[in-house]
BAFI-3210 file (N, C-alpha, C; in Angstrom, 3 decimals, decimal comma, padded with zeros to 6 digits):
// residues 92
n [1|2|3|4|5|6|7|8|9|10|11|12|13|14|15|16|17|18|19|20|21|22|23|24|25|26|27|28|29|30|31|32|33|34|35|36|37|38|39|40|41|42|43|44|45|46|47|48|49|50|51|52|53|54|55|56|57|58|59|60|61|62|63|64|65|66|67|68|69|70|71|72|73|74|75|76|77|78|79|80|81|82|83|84|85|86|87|88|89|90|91|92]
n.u [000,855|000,547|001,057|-001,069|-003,499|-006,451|-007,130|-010,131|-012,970|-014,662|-017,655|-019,893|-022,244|-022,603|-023,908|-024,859|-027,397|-027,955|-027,710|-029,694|-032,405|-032,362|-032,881|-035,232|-036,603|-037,144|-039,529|-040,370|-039,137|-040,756|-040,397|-041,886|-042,636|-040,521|-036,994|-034,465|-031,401|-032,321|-034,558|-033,146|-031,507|-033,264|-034,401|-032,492|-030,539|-028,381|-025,361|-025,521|-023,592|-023,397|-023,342|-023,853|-025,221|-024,714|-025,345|-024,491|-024,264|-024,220|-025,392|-028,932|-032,350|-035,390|-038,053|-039,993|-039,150|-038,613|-035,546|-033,817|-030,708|-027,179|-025,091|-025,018|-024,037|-023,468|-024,118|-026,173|-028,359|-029,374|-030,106|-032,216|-033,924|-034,861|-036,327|-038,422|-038,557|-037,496|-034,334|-034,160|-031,117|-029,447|-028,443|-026,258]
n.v [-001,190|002,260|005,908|008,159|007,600|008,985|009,806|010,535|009,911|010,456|011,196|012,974|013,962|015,951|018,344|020,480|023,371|023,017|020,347|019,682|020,101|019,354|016,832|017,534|017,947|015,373|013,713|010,825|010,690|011,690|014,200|015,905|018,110|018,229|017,700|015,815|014,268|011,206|010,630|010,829|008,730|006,737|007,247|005,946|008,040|009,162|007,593|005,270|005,646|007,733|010,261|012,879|015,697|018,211|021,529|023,342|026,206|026,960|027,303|027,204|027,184|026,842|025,584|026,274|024,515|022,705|021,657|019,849|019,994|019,026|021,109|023,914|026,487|030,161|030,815|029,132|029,243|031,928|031,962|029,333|030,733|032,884|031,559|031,177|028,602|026,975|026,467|024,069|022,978|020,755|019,858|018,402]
n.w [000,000|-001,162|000,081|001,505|003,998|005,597|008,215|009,199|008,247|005,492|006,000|005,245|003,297|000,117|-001,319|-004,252|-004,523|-007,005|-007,750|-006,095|-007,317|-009,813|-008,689|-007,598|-009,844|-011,268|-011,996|-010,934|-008,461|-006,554|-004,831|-002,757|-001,058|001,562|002,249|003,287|005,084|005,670|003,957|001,226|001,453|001,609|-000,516|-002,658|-003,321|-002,714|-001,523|001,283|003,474|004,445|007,435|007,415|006,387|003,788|002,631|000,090|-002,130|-004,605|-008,100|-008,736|-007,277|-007,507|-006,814|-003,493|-001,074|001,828|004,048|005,420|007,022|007,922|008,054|006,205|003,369|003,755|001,446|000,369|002,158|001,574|-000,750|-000,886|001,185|-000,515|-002,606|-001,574|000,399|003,181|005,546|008,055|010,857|011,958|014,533|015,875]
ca.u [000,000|000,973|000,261|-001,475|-004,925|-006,872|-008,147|-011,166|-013,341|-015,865|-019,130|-021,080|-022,759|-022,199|-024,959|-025,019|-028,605|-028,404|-028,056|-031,136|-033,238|-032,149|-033,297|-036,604|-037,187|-037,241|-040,880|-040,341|-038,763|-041,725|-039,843|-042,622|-042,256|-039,043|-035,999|-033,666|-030,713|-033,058|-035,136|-031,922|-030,421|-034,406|-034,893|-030,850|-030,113|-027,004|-024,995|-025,941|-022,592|-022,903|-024,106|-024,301|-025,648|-024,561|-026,061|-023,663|-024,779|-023,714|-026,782|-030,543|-033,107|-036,492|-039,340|-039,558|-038,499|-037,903|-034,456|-033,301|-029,310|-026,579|-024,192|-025,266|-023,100|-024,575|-025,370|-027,394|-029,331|-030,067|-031,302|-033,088|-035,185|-035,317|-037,261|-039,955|-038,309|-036,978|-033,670|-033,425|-030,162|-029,577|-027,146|-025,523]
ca.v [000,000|003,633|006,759|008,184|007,258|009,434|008,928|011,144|009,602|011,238|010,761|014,303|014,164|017,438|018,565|021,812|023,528|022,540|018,648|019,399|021,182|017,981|015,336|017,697|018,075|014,490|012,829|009,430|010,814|012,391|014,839|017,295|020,019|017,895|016,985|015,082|013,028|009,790|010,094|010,686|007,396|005,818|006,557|005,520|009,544|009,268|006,188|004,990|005,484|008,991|010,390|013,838|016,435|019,583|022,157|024,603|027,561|026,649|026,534|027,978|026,196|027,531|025,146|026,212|023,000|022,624|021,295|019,340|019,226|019,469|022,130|024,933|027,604|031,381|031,497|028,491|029,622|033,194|030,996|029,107|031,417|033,835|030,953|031,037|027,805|026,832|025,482|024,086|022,809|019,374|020,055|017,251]
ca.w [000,000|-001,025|-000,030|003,156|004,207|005,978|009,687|009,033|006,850|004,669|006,550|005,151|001,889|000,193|-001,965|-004,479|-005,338|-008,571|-007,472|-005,414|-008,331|-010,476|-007,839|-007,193|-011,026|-011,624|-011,543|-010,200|-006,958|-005,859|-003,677|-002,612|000,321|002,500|001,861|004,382|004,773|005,654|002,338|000,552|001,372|001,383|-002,493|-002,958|-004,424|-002,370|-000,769|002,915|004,339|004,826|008,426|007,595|005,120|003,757|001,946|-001,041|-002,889|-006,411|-008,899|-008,224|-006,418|-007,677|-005,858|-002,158|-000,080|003,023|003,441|006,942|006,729|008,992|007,698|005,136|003,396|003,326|-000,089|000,155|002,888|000,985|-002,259|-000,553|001,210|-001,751|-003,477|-000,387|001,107|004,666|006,269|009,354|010,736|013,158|015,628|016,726]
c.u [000,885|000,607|-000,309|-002,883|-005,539|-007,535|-009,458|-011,946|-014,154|-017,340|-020,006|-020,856|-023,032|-023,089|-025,138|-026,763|-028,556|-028,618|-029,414|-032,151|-033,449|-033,154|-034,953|-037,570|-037,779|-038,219|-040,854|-039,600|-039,590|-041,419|-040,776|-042,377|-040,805|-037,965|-034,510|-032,445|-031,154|-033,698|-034,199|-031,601|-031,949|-034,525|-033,726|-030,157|-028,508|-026,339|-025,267|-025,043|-022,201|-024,236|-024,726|-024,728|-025,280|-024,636|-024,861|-024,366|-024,986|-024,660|-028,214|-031,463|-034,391|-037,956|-039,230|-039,539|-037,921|-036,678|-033,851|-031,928|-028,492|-025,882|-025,232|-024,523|-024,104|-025,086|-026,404|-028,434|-030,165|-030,845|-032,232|-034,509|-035,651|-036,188|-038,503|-039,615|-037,882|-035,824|-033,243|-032,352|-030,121|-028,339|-026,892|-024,236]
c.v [001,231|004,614|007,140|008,103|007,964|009,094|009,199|010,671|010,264|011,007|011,909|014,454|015,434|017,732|019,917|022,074|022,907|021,137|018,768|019,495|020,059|016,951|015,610|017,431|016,569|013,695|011,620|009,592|011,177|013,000|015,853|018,496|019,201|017,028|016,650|014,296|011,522|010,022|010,241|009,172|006,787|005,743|006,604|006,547|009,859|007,753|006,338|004,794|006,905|009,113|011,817|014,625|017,953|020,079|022,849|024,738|027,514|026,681|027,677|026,831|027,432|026,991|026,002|024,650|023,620|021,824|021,200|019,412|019,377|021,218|022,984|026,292|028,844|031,357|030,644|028,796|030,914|032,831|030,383|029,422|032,707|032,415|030,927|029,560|028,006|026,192|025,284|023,340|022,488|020,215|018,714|016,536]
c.w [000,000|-000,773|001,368|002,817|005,283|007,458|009,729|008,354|006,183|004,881|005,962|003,735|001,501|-001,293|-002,421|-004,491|-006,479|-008,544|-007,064|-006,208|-009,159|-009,689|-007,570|-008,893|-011,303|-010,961|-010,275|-009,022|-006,114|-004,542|-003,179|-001,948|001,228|001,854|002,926|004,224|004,443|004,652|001,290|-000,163|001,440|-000,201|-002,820|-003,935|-003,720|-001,352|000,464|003,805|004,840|005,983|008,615|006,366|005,018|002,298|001,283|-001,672|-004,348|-007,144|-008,578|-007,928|-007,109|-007,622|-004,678|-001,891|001,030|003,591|005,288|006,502|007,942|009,129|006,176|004,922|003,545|002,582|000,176|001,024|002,431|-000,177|-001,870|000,243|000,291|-002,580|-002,365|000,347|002,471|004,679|007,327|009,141|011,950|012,939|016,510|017,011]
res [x|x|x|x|x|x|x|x|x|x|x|x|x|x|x|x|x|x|x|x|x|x|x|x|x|x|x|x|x|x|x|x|x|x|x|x|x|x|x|x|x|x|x|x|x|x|x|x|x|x|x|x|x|x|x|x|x|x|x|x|x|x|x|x|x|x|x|x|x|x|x|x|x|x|x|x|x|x|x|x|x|x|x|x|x|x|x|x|x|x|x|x]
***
């Protein structure tokens, strides 16, 4: 083995607007008003080895949604309530 390996591992799924906008656009997800880590990893839109969620700015979001995550940057929090959405934010 080469190379260094990290002790940290990558537990927090990192999610732009525009991924979200994608995942809401698309029929057969039937994402309506919430969006969570646990329905994430229930309709398999991201792998089930991640424990946390975080929100970036990148993109436009133009449903409202309400949007559970852990972490969220500024912008995304100003896009997202400029579309008439919500985000709270687990502390744990």
């Amino acid at each position: 083995k080469r190379g260094f390996k990290s002790l940290k591992k990558k537990e927090t799924a990192i999610l732009n607007l525009s991924k979200i906008q994608n995942i809401i656009d698309k029929k057969n997800n039937k994402i309506d008003k919430n969006l969570s880590l646990k329905l994430l990893k229930e309709k398999n839109l991201i792998n089930k080895k991640f424990k946390k969620l975080k929100i970036l700015g990148t993109g436009e979001i133009k449903k409202n949604i309400e949007i559970s995550a852990n972490f969220a940057s500024k912008e995304a929090l100003k896009k997202i309530e400029k579309a008439g959405g919500k985000i709270s934010i687990i502390k744990r």
